[in-house]
N, C-alpha and C positions, 0 to 999 in steps of 0.2 A: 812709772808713776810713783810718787813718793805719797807714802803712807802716813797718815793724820788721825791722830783719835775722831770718834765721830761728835765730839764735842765742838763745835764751834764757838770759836776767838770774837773778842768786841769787835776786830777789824773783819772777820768774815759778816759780821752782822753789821757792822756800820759800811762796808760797802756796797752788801746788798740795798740797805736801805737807800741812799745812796741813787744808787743804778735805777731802783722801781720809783723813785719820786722823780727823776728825771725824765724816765720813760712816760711816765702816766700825768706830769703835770706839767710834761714842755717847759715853752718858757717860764712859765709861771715858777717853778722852783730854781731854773738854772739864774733868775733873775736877782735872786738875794745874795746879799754882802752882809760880812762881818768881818770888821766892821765897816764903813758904809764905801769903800771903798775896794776890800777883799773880794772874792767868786767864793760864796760857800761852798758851792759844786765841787768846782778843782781842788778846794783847801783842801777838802773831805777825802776826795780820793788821793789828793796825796800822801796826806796822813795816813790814810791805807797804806799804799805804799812803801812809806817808812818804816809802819808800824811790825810789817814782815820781813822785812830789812834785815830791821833790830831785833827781834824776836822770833824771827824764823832763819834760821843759817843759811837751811839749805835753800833758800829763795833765792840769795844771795847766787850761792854757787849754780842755782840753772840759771839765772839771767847771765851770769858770766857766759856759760856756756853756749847762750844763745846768739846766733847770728844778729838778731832784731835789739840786744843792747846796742850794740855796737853803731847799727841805724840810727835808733832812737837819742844817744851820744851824740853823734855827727851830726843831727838836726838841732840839737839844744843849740850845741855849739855853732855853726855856724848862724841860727837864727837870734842867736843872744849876740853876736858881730851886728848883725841887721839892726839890732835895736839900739845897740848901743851908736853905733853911728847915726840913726835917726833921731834919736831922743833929743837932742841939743834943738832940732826944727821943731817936732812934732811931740815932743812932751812926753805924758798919759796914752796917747794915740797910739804910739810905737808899740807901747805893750800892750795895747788892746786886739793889734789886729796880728799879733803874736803868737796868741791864746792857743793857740791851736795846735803849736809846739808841743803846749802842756800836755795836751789832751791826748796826743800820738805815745805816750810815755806811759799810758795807763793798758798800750797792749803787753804788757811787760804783769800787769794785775794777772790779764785773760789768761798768760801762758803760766802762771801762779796755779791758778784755781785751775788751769788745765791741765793741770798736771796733779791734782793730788786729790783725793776720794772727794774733796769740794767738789767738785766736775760733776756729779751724781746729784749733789744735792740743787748747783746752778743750775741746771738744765730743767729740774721741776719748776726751780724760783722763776727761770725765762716763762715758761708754761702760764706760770700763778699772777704773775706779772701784767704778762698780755691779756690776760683774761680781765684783769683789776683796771687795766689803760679804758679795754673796750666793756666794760662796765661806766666807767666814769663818763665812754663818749653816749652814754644812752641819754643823758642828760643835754645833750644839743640841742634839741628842738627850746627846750627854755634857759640855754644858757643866759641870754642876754637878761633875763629878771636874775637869774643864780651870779651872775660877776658882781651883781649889785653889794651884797652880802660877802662876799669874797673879801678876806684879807687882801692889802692890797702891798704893793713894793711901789718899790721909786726909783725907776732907772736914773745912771749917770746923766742921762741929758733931760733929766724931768719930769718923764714919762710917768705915768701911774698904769700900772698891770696886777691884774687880781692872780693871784696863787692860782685859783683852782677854776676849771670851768676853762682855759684853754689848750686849743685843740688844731695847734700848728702842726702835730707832725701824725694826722689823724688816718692818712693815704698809709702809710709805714707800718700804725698800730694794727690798723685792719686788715691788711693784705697779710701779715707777718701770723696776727692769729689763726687766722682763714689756713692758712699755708701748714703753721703746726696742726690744725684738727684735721688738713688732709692727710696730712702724714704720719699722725700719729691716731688716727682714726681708730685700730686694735686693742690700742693698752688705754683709752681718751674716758674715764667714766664720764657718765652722764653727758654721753656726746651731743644728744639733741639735744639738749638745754643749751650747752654752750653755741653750739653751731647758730641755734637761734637768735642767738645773742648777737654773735659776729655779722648774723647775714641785717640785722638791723643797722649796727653800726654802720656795715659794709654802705647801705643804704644812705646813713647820714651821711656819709663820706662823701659819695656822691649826690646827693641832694642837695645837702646845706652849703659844704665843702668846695665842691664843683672846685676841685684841684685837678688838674690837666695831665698831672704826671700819674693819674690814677688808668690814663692810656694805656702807657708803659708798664706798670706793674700789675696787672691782671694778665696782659696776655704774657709777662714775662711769667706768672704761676704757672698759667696752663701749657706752657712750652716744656716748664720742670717737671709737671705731674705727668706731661703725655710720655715725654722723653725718658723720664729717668726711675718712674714710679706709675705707669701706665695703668695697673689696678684700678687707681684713682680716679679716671679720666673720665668715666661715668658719673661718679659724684659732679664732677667739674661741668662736665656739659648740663649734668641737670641742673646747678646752678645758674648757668646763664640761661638756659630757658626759662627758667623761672623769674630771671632779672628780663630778661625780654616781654616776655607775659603783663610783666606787673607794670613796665613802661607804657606796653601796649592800651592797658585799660585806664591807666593814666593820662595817655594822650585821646582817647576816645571818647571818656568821659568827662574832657577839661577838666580836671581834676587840678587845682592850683596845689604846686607845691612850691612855692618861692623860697631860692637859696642864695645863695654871695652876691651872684653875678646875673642872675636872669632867673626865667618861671622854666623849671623841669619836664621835660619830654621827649619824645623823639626827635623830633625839629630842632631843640634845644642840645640833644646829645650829639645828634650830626653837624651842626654849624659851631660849634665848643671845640668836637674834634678836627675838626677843620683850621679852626683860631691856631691850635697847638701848630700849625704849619704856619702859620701869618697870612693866611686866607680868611678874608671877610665873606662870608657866603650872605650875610642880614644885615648891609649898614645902617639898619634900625633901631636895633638891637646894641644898646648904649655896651653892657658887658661883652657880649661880643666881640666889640669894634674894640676896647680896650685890651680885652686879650691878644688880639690878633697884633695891636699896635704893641705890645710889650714885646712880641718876639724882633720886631724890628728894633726897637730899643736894647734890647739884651743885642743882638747882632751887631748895632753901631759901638756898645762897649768895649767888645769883644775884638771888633775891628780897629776900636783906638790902642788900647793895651796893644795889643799885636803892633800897630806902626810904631807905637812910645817905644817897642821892647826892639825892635828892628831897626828902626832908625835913630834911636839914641845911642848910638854908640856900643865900644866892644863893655866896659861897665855895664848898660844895660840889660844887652842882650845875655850876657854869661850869669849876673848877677841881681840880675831885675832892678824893677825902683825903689825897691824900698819899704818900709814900713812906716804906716802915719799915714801917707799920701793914699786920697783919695781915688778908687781907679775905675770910678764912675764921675760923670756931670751931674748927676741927679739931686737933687736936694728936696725932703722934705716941707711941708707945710709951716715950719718952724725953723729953717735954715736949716735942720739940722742936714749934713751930708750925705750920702749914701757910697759905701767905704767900698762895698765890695760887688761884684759884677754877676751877680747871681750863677756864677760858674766857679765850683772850687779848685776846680784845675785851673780853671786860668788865673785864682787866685793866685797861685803855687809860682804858675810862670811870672804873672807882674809883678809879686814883691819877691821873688829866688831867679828869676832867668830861667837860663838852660839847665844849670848848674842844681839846683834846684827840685826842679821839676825832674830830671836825671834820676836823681836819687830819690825821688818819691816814687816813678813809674818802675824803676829797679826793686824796690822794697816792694812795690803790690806783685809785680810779676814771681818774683821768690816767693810770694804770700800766696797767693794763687797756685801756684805747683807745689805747693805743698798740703794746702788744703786737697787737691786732686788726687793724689797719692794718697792721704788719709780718705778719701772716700774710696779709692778703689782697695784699698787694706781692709776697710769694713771686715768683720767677723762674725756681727749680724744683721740682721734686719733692723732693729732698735737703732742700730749704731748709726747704718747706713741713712736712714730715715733721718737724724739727729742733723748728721751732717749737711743732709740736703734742706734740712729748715735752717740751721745759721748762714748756709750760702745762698738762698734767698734774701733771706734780712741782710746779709753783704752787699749782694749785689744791687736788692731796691734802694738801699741807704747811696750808693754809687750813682747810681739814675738819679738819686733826687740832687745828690750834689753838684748832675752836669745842668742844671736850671734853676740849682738854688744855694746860696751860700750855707750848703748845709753842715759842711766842715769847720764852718765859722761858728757855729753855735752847736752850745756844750751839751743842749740835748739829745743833738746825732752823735754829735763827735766820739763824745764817751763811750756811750755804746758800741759807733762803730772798731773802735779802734782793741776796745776791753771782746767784741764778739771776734775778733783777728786773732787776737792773743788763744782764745779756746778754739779756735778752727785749725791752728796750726798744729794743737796736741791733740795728740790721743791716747788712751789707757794702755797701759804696759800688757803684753803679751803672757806677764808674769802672774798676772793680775782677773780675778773672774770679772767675765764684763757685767755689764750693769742688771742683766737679766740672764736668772742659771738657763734656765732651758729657753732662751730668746730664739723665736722661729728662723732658720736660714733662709736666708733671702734664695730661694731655686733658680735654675738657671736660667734664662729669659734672654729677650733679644737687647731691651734696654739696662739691661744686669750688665750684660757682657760689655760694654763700651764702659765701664768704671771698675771692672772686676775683674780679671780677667780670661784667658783666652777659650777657657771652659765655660764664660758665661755664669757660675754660681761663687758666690760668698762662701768660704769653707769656714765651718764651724772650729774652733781648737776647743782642745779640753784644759780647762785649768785648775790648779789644785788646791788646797785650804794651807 
């Protein structure tokens, strides 16, 4: 790990800021241009970027030395081909649905700051972060008077969006907080204030939110707490009893809780869960029946790309369609288009192909074995725990991308691509880890499947 005064640079502070306005105000901040044309988001972090470039050597020489330049490289470049061949059709378009190029470039920040005593300080900021996202989501219940008063932006196609008070990636912030105070439950001050906090939000999430993908990302926690951190598993089931309980006298005492899509209950939880398969269990129930028809809709896209990408020849199929072209029928209230298919891999195959998609699925599988191997290197319990909260947030940002153009916009993207960058590093062996006497993780059944063949975390000694 390369060594850093503990003073921190404009650029360590202008991309924290940065990463927490993006995380905690979604769209709302990734939405501004300067000027009205620009992505202050991406500008910002690239500037970052540069700005250690220029001013930090040795960033220079670990990104040489990393395999993931070389990725990152080969995606500019062949997606800067894409564009340029589409722009003469599709204009502005080209490099809109491009963006994402950019944003894969900022795992190169992560492995920056994963690499040098920053690493200590981002991992509180991640902490400080989620805690400030699901603070801000307490405020849902009267969002819709709070947007009123909101600054406001102006999307490229017209659109008016308030800065603050939206809460698109709200399933993410919740689960991801939820996930670090399980984890971090030992070193967590004022743990019941926070957890209080979370299990509110937790609640809006699913109340107001009624987001489908909140299926998948609860039981995928409690698969990582049973599995890989079993201590926990107590906390966790009292959790859902307690979410069970509170549904229970919610549905007993018609207690109206109205959110997005329909009135909250157990009737309403089981027929929602159901919609997520494209089962109408209530064709009464107006949100219901929408849900359930969106997965058929999302299926017939998904089913056109695949014939466009199959039956259009060996250019299509190696090399997708393109950039600009829309890879949905869907259109907006206002003509406007709908560009991308609510699946970012199949984003990947319709405008890159095989070819494409290749070298993306090659880059996460190296990304993945290596994160595995840093968690079974673990040294201690802090460590190990750390690792397993950024590979939740990898893996729920993953899920949401298989149902949502969530790689498409800069408020996942960044995140995910800069949390990639610090899951691949780990602190030098040379180097005291982040807590002198951090408890060692003892041997255990679920230890031993990341640790190895002894089942315990071996502490080292490190010296000043």
């Amino acid at each position: 790990m390369t060594k850093h005064p503990d003073k921190l640079l404009f650029c360590d502070k202008l991309l924290f800021f940065v990463l927490g306005a993006s995380l905690v105000l979604s769209i709302g901040f990734s939405m501004l241009r300067f000027p009205s044309w620009l992505p202050l988001t991406e500008s910002l972090m690239l500037f970052c970027l540069l700005g250690y470039a220029l001013k930090q050597p040795s960033a220079c020489a670990l990104w040489f030395r990393s395999p993931w330049f070389f990725f990152v490289l080969f995606w500019w470049f062949y997606v800067g081909i894409t564009v340029y061949i589409a722009y003469p059709q599709w204009g502005t378009f080209a490099f809109r649905s491009a963006t994402h190029a950019v944003e894969m470039a900022f795992i190169l920040l992560g492995i920056w700051i994963g690499s040098t005593d920053r690493r200590k300080i981002w991992l509180r900021f991640f902490g400080i972060i989620l805690l400030c996202g699901n603070i801000h989501l307490l405020f849902w219940p009267i969002a819709p008077f709070l947007r009123d008063y909101s600054p406001k932006v102006i999307s490229l196609v017209g659109e008016e969006t308030p800065i603050f008070f939206n809460y698109m990636n709200s399933a993410l912030l919740t689960t991801s907080y939820l996930s670090w105070l399980l984890f971090n439950k030992d070193n967590e001050k004022k743990w019941n204030i926070k957890f209080a906090i979370v299990a509110m939000t937790c609640g809006y999430s699913l109340i107001h939110g009624q987001g489908r993908i909140n299926y998948a990302l609860y039981p995928l926690l409690f698969a990582m707490v049973f599995f890989l951190d079993h201590k926990k598993t107590k906390i966790f089931v009292g959790i859902i009893l307690l979410f069970l309980l509170s549904v229970f006298i919610v549905s007993v005492y018609e207690i109206k809780l109205e959110g997005r899509i329909g009135t909250f209950n157990f009737e309403f939880l089981y027929h929602h869960f159901l919609a997520s398969f494209g089962i109408i269990a209530d064709p009464f129930q107006e949100g219901i029946v929408g849900s359930a028809a969106g997965v058929g809709q999302r299926l017939n896209w998904w089913s056109e790309i695949e014939r466009q990408i199959f039956h259009g020849g060996i250019t299509s199929l190696f090399f997708g369609l393109g950039q600009g072209i829309p890879l949905t029928d869907l259109t907006l209230a206002d003509g406007t288009p709908v560009r991308e298919p609510h699946n970012s891999v199949l984003s990947i195959i319709g405008r890159y192909g095989l070819l494409g998609l290749s070298v993306f699925l090659w880059m996460h599988i190296l990304m993945a074995r290596k994160l595995i191997r840093n968690i079974r290197a673990s040294s201690t319990l802090t460590e190990y725990r750390e690792y397993l909260i950024l590979s939740f947030f990898l893996l729920s940002t993953f899920l949401i991308a298989m149902v949502e153009d969530a790689l498409e916009k800069p408020f996942y993207a960044i995140w995910y691509y800069f949390v990639w960058g610090i899951a691949i590093t780990r602190q030098s062996r040379q180097q005291k880890v982040y807590e002198k006497n951090s408890t060692v993780y003892s041997s255990s059944s679920t230890a031993s499947a990341w640790c190895g063949h002894d089942g315990t975390i071996h502490s080292r000694q490190h010296s000043n």
